[in-house]
C-alpha positions in Angstrom: 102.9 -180.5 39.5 106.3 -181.5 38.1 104.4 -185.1 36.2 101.5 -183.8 34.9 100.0 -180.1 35.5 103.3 -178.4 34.4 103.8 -180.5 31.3 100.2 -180.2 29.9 100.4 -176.4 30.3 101.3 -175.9 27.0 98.9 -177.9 25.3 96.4 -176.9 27.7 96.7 -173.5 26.3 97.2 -174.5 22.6 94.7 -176.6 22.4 92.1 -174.7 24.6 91.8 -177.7 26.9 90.3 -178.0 29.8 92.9 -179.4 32.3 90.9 -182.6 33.2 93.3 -184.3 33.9 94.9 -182.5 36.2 92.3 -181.8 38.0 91.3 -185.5 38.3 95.0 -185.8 39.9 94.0 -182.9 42.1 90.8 -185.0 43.3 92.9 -187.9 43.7 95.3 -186.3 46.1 92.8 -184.8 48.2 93.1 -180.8 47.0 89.6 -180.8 45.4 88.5 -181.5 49.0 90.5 -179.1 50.5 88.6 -176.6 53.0 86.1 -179.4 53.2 85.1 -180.9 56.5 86.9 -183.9 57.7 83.6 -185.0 58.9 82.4 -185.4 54.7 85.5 -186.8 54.4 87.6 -183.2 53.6 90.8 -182.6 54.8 89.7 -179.5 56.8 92.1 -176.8 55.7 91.3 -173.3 54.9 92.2 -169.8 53.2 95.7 -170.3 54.1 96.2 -173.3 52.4 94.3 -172.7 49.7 96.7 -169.4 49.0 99.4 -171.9 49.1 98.1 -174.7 46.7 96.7 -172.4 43.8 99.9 -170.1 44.1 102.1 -173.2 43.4 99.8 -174.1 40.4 99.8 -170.9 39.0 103.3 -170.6 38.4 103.0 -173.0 35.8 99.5 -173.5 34.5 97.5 -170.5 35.7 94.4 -172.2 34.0 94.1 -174.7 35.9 94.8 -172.4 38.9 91.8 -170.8 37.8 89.4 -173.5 37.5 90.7 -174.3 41.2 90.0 -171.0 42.4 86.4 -171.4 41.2 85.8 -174.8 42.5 86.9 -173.7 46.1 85.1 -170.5 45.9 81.8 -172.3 45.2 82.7 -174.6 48.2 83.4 -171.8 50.4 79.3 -171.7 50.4 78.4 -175.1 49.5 80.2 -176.5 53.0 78.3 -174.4 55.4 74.6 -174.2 53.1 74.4 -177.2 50.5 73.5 -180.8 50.6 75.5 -183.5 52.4 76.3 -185.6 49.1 77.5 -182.6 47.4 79.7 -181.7 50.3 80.8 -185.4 50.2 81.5 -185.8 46.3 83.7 -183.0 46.9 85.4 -183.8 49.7 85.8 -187.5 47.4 87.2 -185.5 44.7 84.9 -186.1 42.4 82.8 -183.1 42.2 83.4 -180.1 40.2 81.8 -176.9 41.0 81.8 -173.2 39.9 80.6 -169.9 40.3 78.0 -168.5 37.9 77.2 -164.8 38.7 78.1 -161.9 36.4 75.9 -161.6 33.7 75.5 -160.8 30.3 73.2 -157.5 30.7 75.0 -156.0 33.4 78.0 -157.2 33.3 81.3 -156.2 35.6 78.6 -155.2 38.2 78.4 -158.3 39.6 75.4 -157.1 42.8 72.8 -156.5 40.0 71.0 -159.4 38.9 69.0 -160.3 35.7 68.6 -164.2 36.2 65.1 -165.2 37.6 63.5 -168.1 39.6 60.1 -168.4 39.4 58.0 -170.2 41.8 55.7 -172.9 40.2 52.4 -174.5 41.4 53.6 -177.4 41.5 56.9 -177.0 44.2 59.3 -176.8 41.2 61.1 -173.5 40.4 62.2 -172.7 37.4 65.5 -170.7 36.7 66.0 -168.7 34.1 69.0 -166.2 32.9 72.4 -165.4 30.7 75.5 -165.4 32.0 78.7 -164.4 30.8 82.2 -165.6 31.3 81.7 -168.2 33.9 84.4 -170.2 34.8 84.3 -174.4 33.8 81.3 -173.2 31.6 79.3 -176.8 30.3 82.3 -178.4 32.5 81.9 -178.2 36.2 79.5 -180.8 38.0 77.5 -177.6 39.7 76.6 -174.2 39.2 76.7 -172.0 42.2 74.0 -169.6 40.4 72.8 -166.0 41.5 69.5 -164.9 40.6 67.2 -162.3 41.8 65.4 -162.7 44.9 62.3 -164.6 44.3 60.5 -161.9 46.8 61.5 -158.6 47.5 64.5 -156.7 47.5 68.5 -158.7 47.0 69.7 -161.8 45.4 69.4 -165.4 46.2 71.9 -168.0 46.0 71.1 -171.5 44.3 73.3 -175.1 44.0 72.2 -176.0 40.3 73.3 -179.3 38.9 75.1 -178.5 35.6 73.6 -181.3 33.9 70.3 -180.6 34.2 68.0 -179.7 31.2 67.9 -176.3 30.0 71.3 -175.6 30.5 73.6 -174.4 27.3 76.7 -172.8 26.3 76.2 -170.5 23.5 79.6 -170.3 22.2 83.1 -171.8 23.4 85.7 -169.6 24.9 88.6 -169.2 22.0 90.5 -166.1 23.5 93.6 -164.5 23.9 94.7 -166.0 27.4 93.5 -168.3 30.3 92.2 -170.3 27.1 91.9 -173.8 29.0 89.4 -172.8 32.0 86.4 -172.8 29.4 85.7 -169.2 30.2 82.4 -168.8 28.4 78.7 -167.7 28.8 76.1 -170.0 30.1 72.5 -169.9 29.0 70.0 -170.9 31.5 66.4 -171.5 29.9 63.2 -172.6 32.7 66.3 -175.0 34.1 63.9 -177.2 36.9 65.1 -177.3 41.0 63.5 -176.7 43.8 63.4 -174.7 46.8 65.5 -177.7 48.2 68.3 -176.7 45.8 68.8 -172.8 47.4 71.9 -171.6 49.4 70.7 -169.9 52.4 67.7 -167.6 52.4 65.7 -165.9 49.7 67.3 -162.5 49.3 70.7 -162.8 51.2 72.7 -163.5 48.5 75.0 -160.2 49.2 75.9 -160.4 53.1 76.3 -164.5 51.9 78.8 -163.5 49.8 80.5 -161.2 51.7 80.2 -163.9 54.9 81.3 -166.8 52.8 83.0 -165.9 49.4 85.1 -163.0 49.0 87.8 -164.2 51.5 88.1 -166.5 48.9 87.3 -164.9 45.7 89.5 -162.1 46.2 92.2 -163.6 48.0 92.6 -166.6 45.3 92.3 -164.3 42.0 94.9 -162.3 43.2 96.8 -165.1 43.8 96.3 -166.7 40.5 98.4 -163.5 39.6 100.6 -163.6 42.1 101.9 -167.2 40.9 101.6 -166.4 37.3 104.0 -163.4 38.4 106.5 -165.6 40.3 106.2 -168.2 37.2 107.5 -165.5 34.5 110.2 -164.5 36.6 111.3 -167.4 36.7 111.5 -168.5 33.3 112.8 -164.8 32.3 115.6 -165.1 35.0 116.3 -168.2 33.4 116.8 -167.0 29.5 119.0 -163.9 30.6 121.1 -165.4 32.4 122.1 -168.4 30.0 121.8 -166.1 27.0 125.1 -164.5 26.4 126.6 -162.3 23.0 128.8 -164.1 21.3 131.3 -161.5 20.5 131.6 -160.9 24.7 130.6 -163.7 26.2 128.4 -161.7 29.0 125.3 -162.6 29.5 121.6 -160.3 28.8 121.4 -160.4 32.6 125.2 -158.5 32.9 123.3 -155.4 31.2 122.2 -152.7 34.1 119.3 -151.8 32.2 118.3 -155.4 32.4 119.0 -156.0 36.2 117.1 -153.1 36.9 114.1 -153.9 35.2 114.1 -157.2 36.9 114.7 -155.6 40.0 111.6 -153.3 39.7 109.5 -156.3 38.4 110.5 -158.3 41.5 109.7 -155.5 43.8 106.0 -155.2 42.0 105.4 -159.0 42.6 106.6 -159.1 45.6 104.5 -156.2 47.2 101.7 -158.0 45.6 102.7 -161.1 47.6 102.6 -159.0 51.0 99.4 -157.4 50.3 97.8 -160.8 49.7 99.6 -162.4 53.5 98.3 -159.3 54.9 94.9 -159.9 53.7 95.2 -163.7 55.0 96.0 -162.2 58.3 93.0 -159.4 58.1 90.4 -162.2 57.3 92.0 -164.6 60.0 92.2 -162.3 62.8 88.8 -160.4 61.4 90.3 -157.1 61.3 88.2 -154.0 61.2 90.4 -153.4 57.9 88.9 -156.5 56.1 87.1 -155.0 53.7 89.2 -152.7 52.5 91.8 -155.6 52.0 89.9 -157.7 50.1 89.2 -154.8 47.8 92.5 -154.3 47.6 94.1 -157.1 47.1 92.6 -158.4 43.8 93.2 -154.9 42.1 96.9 -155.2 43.3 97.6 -158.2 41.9 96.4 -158.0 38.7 97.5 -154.2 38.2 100.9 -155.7 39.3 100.8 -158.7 37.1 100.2 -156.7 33.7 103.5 -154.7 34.5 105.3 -158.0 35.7 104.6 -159.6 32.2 105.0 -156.4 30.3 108.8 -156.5 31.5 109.3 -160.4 31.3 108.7 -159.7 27.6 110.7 -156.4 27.5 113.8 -157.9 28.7 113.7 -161.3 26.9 113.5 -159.5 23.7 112.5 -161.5 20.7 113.1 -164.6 22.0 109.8 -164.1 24.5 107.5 -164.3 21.5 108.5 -167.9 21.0 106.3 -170.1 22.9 109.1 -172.6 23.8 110.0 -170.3 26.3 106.4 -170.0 28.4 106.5 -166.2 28.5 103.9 -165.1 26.3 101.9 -167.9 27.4 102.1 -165.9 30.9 101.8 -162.7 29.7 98.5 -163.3 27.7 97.1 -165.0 30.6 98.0 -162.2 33.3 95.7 -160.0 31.0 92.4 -162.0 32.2 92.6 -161.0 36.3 91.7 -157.1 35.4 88.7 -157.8 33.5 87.4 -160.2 35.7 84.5 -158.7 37.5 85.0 -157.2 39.7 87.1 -155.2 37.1 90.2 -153.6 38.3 88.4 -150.0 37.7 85.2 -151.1 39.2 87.7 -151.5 42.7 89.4 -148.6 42.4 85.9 -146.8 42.3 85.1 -148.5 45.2 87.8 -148.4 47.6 88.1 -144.2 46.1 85.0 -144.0 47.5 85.6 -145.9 50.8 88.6 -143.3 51.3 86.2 -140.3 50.8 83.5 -141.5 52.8 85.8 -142.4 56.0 88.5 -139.6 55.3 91.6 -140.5 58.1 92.0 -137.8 59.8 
């Protein structure tokens, strides 16, 4: 963190880089192959530690926090449903793989599916469709890709080598935050696999993904926040509290209106943070209240995170805008977890809708 993630942060962002490097260092100490098996050669940890390792990054470079988040998330399926020498290159650190889901026509609604395989005579299967935003886009190793079912009613799940032909990124991501985890749509144009190449059954994308992923998804994306969160704290504790007035000598941090902004901000990240352990706990213990958690949690942070920045740059004043100080940096990136399908609103719908349909009593 300290040698290499942290430092390139900056650049990262400026440059709209994808953090390479870092996540080459990542493979080489073992964190790419985190929740993988020790029997691929993984080191056999789980959501916990996961929660622990992107939290840390995203205090600093919430990027390549990100682009981790992804990668595990596609794991999350690949360990139990893909190939052995995928699960191995992983576990080697020297796979990269992503999710590839919302698309382009329908957009935050992430269940309905435009993308298409089609079932050739000759035992290929050609996949075809747009999607939008995905994560490592013309980066990542693999494509965990979500098409319609190829009979029937639901979705089906499919491991999709990025490099195969027929793949193609339309346009670079050049946005206003999370600019160095290559955010962009991916076109997919009769790419050839075979049935060989599909997660699980035909049509069971959905109770895969709520099996598999969303401990993951949700937990880690509101995580991303909740270390971004910690991370401008941090540097904003930092400027107030060396910044003083020159005609008093008291610091920006011996101003009441100050302290309590800080104080409220603190109290918003932190209820974040024990949202998020109690979700852990939920999936862990497989609470009836699961669900609802995972709903939760994601909307929480990143609901929390846009007021958590908003007063980092309020009560660092001018000196925020400067990008010396890492602030805006944060604050543009803590915009990205509310859009993110599912969207913030989309959540609130849904758990809304939860509460009606099982009123307590």
């Amino acid at each position: 963190m300290r040698e290499l993630i942290a430092p390139q942060a900056m650049h990262t962002d400026r440059s709209a880089s994808y953090p390479r490097d870092a996540l080459q260092a990542l493979g080489q100490a073992g964190l790419l192959g985190l929740i993988s098996n020790p029997t691929v050669g993984g080191l056999g940890h789980g959501l916990p530690e996961a929660v622990q390792v992107v939290e840390r990054i995203a205090q600093d470079c919430p990027c390549t926090a990100m682009v981790l988040t992804m990668h595990y998330c596609g794991t999350a399926y690949i360990e139990p449903l893909g190939p052995l020498a995928v699960r191995q290159a992983i576990a080697a650190g020297e796979h990269i793989t992503t999710l590839a889901v919302s698309e382009t026509a329908t957009r935050s609604h992430i269940w309905a599916m435009t993308s298409e395989a089609a079932a050739q005579s000759d035992g290929r299967v050609l996949i075809s469709g747009e999607k939008s935003m995905i994560t490592s886009a013309g980066q990542a190793d693999s494509y965990v890709w979500t098409t319609r079912a190829m009979q029937g009613q639901g979705n089906t799940l499919w491991l999709l080598n990025a490099k195969d032909a027929g793949f193609s990124v339309p346009r670079p991501f050049d946005g206003l935050g999370l600019r160095g985890n290559y955010s962009a749509p991916i076109s997919a144009q009769q790419v050839p696999t075979s049935l060989a190449s599909r997660l699980g059954e035909d049509g069971q994308a959905e109770p895969l993904k709520a099996q598999y992923l969303m401990p993951y998804f949700a937990t880690l994306i509101a995580t991303t926040s909740i270390g971004l969160m910690q991370g401008i704290l941090r540097r904003a504790i930092a400027h107030i509290t060396a910044s003083r007035f020159a005609e008093s000598g008291s610091a920006l941090a011996d101003l009441p209106t100050i302290r309590a902004y800080l104080a409220k901000a603190q109290l918003k990240a932190e209820q974040a943070r024990l949202l998020r352990d109690d979700t852990v706990a939920a999936v862990l213990a497989a609470r009836a209240d699961k669900g609802m958690r995972l709903l939760q949690v994601k909307a929480a942070a990143a609901e929390a995170a846009l007021e958590v920045s908003d007063t980092a740059m309020r009560i660092c004043g001018g000196a925020a805008f400067r990008k010396e100080l890492g602030i805006e940096r944060l604050f543009r990136d803590a915009r990205a977890a509310c859009v993110m399908a599912p969207t913030s609103d989309v959540l609130f719908d849904k758990i809304g809708t939860l509460l009606c349909d099982s009123p307590t009593s």
